[in-house]
Legacy VTK file of the C-alpha trace (Angstrom):
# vtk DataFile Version 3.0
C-alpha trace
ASCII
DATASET POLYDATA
POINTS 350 float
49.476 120.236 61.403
48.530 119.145 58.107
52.362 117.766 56.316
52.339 116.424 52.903
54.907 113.417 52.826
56.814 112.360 49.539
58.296 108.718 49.080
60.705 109.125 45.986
63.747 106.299 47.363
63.204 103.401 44.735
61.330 101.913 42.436
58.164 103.300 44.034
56.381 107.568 44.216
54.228 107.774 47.212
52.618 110.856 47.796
50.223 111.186 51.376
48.788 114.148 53.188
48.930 112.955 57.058
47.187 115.633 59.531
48.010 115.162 63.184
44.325 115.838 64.630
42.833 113.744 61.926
44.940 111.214 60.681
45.601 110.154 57.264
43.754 112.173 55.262
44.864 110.680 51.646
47.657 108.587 49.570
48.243 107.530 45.946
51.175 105.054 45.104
52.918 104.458 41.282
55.161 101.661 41.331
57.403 101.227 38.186
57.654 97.292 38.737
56.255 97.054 34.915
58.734 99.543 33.449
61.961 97.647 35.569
60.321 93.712 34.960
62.408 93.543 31.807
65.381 94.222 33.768
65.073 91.885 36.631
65.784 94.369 38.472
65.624 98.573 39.307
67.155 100.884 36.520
68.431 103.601 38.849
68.344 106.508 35.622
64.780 105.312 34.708
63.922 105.173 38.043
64.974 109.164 39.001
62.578 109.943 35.580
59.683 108.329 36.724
59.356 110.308 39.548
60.015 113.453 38.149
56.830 112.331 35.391
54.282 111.009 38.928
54.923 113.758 41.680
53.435 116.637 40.412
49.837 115.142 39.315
49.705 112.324 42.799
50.244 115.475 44.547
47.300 116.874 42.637
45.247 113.198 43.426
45.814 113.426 47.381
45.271 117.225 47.647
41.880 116.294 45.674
40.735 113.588 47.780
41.662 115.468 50.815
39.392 118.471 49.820
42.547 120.299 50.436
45.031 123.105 48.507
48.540 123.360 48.571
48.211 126.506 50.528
46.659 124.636 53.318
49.689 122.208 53.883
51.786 123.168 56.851
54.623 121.053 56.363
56.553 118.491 53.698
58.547 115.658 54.318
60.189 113.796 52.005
62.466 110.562 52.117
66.231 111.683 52.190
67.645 108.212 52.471
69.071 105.760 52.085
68.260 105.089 48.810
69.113 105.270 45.173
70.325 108.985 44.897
69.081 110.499 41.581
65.790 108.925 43.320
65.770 110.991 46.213
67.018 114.114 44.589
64.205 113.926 43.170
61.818 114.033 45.484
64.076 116.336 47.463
64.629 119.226 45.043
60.560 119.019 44.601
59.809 118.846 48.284
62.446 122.447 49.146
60.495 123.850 45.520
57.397 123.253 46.791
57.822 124.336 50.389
59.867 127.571 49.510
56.575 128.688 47.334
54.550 128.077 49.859
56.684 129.211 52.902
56.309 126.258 54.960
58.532 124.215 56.723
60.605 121.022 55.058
62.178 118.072 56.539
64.267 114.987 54.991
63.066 111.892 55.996
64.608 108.575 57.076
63.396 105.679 54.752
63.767 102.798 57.684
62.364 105.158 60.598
59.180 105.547 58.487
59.345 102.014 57.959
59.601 101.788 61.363
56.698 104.248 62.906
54.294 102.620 59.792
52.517 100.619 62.354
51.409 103.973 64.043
49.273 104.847 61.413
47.009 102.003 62.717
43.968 101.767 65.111
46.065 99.393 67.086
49.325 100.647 67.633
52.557 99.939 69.598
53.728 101.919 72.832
57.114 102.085 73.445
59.696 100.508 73.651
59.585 98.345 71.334
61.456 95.740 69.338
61.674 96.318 65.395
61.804 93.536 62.451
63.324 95.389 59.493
62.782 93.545 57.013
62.987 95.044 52.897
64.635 94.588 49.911
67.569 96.984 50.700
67.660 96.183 54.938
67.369 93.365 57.643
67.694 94.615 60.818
66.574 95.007 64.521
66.778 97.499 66.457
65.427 98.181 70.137
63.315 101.406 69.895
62.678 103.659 73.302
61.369 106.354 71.254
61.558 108.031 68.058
64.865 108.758 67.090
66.139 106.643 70.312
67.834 103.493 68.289
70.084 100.801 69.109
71.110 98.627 66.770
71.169 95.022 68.012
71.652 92.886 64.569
71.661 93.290 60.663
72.201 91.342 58.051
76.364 91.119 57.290
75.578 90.220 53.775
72.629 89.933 51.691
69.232 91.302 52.872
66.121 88.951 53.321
63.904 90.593 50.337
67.773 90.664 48.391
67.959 86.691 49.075
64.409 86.485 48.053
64.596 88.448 44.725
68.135 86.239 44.200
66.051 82.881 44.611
63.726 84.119 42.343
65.650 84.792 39.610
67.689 81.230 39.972
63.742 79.559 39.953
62.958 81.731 36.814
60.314 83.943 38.372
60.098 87.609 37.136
60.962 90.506 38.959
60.121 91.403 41.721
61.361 88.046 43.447
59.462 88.163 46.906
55.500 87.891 45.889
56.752 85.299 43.034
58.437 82.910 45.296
55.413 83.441 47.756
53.451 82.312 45.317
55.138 79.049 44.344
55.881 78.040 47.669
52.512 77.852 48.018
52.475 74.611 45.946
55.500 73.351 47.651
55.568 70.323 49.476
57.111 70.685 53.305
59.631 68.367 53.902
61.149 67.505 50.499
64.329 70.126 51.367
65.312 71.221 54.026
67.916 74.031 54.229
69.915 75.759 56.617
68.805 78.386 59.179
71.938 80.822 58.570
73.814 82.127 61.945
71.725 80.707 64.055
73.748 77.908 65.551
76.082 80.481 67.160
74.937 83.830 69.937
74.159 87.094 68.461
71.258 88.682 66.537
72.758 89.321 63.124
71.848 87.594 59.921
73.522 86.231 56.959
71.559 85.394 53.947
74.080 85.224 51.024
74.873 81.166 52.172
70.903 80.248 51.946
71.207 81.712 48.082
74.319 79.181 47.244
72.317 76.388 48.903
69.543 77.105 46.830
71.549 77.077 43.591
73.374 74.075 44.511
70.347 72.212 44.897
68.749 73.623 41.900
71.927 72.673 40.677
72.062 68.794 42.081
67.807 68.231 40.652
68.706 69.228 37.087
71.872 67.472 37.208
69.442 64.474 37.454
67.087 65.713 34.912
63.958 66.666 37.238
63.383 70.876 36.703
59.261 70.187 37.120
57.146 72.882 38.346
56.853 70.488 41.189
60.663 70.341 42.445
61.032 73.825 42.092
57.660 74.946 44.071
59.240 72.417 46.750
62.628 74.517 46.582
60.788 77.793 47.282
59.140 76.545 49.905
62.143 74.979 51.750
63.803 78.467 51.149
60.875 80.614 52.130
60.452 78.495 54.816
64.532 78.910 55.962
64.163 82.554 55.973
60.571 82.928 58.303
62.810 80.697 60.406
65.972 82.600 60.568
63.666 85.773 61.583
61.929 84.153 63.905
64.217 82.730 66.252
66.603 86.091 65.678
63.174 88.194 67.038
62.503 85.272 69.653
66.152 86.196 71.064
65.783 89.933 70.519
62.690 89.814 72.739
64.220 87.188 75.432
67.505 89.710 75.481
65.714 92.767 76.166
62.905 91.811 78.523
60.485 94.208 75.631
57.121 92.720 75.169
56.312 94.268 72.154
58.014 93.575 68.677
56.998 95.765 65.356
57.682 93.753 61.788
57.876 95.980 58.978
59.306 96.578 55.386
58.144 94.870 52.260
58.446 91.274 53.416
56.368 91.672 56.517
53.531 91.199 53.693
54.608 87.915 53.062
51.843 85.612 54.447
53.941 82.614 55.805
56.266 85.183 57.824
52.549 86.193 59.757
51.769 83.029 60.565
55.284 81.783 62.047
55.052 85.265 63.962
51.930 84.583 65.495
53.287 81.076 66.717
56.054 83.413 68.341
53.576 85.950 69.944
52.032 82.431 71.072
54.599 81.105 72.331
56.442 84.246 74.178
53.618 86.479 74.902
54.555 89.241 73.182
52.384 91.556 71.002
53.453 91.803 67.081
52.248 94.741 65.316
52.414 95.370 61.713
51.352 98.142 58.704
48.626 97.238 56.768
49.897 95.608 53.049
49.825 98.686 51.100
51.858 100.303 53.797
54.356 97.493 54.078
55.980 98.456 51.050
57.657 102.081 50.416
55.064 104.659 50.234
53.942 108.335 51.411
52.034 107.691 54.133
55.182 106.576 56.626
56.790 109.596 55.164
54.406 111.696 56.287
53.551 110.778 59.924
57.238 109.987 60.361
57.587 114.032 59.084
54.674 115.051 61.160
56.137 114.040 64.037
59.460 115.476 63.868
58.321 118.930 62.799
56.051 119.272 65.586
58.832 118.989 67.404
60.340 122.131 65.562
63.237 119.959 63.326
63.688 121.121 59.596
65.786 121.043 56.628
66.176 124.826 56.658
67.518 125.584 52.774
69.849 122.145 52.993
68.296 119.436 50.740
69.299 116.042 51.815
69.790 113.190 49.387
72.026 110.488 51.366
72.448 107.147 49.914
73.847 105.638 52.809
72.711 106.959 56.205
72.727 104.979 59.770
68.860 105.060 61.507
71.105 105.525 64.590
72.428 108.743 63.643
69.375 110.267 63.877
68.188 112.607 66.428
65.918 111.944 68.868
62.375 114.341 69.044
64.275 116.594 71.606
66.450 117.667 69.399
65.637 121.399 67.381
66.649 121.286 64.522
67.861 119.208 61.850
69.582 122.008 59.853
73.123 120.880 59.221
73.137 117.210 60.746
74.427 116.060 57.733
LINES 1 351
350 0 1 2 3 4 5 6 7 8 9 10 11 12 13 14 15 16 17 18 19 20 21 22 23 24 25 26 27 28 29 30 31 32 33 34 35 36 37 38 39 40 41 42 43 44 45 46 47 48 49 50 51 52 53 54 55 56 57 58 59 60 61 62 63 64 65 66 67 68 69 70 71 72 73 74 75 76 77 78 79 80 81 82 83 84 85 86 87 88 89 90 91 92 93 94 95 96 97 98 99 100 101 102 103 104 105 106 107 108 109 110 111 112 113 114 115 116 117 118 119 120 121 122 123 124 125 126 127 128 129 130 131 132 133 134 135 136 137 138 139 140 141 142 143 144 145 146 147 148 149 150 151 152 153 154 155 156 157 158 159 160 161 162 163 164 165 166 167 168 169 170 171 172 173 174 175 176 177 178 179 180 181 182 183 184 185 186 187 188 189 190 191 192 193 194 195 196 197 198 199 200 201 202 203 204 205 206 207 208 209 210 211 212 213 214 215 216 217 218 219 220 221 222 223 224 225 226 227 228 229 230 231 232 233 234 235 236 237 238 239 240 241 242 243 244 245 246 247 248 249 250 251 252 253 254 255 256 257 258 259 260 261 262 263 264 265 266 267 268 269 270 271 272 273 274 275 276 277 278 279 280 281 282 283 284 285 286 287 288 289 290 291 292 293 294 295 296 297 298 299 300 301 302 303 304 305 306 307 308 309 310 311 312 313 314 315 316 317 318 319 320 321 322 323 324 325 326 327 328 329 330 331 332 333 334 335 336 337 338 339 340 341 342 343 344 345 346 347 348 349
């Protein structure tokens, strides 16, 4: 089954043509990180008109590259949420257009289960169960996975996200938008051992997070070193690096009790901050140190695009779900509410 996937939930259009004897066949990403830079931060009515300008011709680009036409697609998936809305109407009224002129099958998308299953698209892959890092922007979470569309939800963030805290700390170190490369980037001339801040939450059980406390302790001590007149490049590639540093640590030992808790050998990191380079490294000390096997996407396919869209929609309408003539655009949706493979159809979940 050949399924053309659609990523329309952000900032970001993905567009990927995923066929399930083959593999990934083709994708094409825009991100509108230029257009929103001015900002500091996502224009959700810019956003929406983006997309409507990129779908149509990176649909043309994968179709090309796959030596493929739109009547040889037997299936479209598209992300329904969560995400900004005008976004995903978007790329929901064009996915139903698309697949009602060509009389094929069309099925909204979770953003986070894609996410989720990006690893799959790899040569090395997880089995299940496994444990998943979700770690973006918009989400921090774990959640034990038996299967696809078997969740449980064992922590999330109660405040601020881990790529939120990141783009927050950028913004108080003057770095542009978006915050999470930038402050990568200076922490790389940081010097350990300078700061040291907090690991949120985890002096008490549980595996939720809290990130909103480790963005006041960053401003205070911004704060407390221009107070005293010292705002070099220096002090502040030392802050980002006690920060970055804070965070990687916070997921760590959260994962490190996730895996202990469960008895699951396997953990899966993904989401736009699995890129970040330091996180990899403190990870592999954990898979050292416990055992376990981490998996990840590859970079381009740890931030939003098509491709997780696609084998995520692959999946699911093998197993005979669709959208029938209901187009989804949900800006908040649980990952737990979904149903598992089993289940027929998808027509009127919502």
């Amino acid at each position: 089954m050949r399924v053309l996937g659609i990523e329309t939930s952000c900032d970001e259009t993905g567009v990927a043509l995923y066929d399930g004897e083959r593999g990934l066949l083709a994708h094409a990403l825009h991100s509108q990180v230029a257009q929103h830079a001015d900002y500091g931060g996502v224009v959700p009515e810019l956003a929406s008109r983006d997309h409507i300008r990129r779908l149509l011709p990176l649909c043309e680009r994968v179709l090309d590259e796959a030596g493929l036409s739109r009547g040889q697609l037997d299936g479209i998936a598209y992300t329904a949420g969560p995400g900004l809305v005008g976004a995903l109407m978007v790329g929901s009224t064009f996915a139903h257009g698309l697949a009602a002129a060509l009389s094929i099958p069309v099925l909204g998308v979770h953003h986070m289960e894609g996410h989720l299953l990006a690893p799959m698209l790899e040569e090395r892959a997880p089995a299940f169960p496994f444990i998943a890092l979700l770690v973006s922007g918009g989400h921090t979470q774990l959640v034990k996975v038996a299967g696809i569309g078997e969740y449980e939800l064992l922590g999330e963030s109660v405040d601020d996200a881990a790529g939120e805290a990141f783009d927050k700390a950028a913004r108080m170190l003057d770095l542009s938008y978006p915050g999470g490369p930038h402050v990568a980037a200076l922490a790389e001339e940081g010097r350990a051992g300078r700061f040291e801040f907090p690991r949120p939450m985890t002096n008490r059980p549980g595996l939720d997070f809290s990130f909103s406390g480790l963005k006041t302790y960053t401003r205070n001590t911004l704060e407390d070193v221009r107070r005293n007149g010292d705002d070099s490049h220096q002090t502040r590639a030392d802050i980002a690096l006690a920060f970055q540093t804070a965070v990687v640590e916070t997921l760590a030992i959260k994962c490190r009790r996730a895996l202990e808790a469960t008895g699951v050998p396997r953990l899966v990191v993904a989401g736009g901050v699995s890129a970040n380079r330091a996180l990899r490294e403190r990870f592999a000390v954990l898979a050292e140190r416990t055992g376990a096997e981490i998996f990840y996407p590859r970079p381009v396919f740890c931030t939003d695009n098509g491709a997780m869209i696609a084998y995520a929609g692959h999946e699911r309408l093998m197993a005979g779900q669709c959208d029938g003539e209901k187009m989804l655009a949900l800006p908040r949706w649980p990952m737990t509410e979904l149903p598992p493979l089993s289940a027929a159809c998808r027509e009127g979940l919502a």
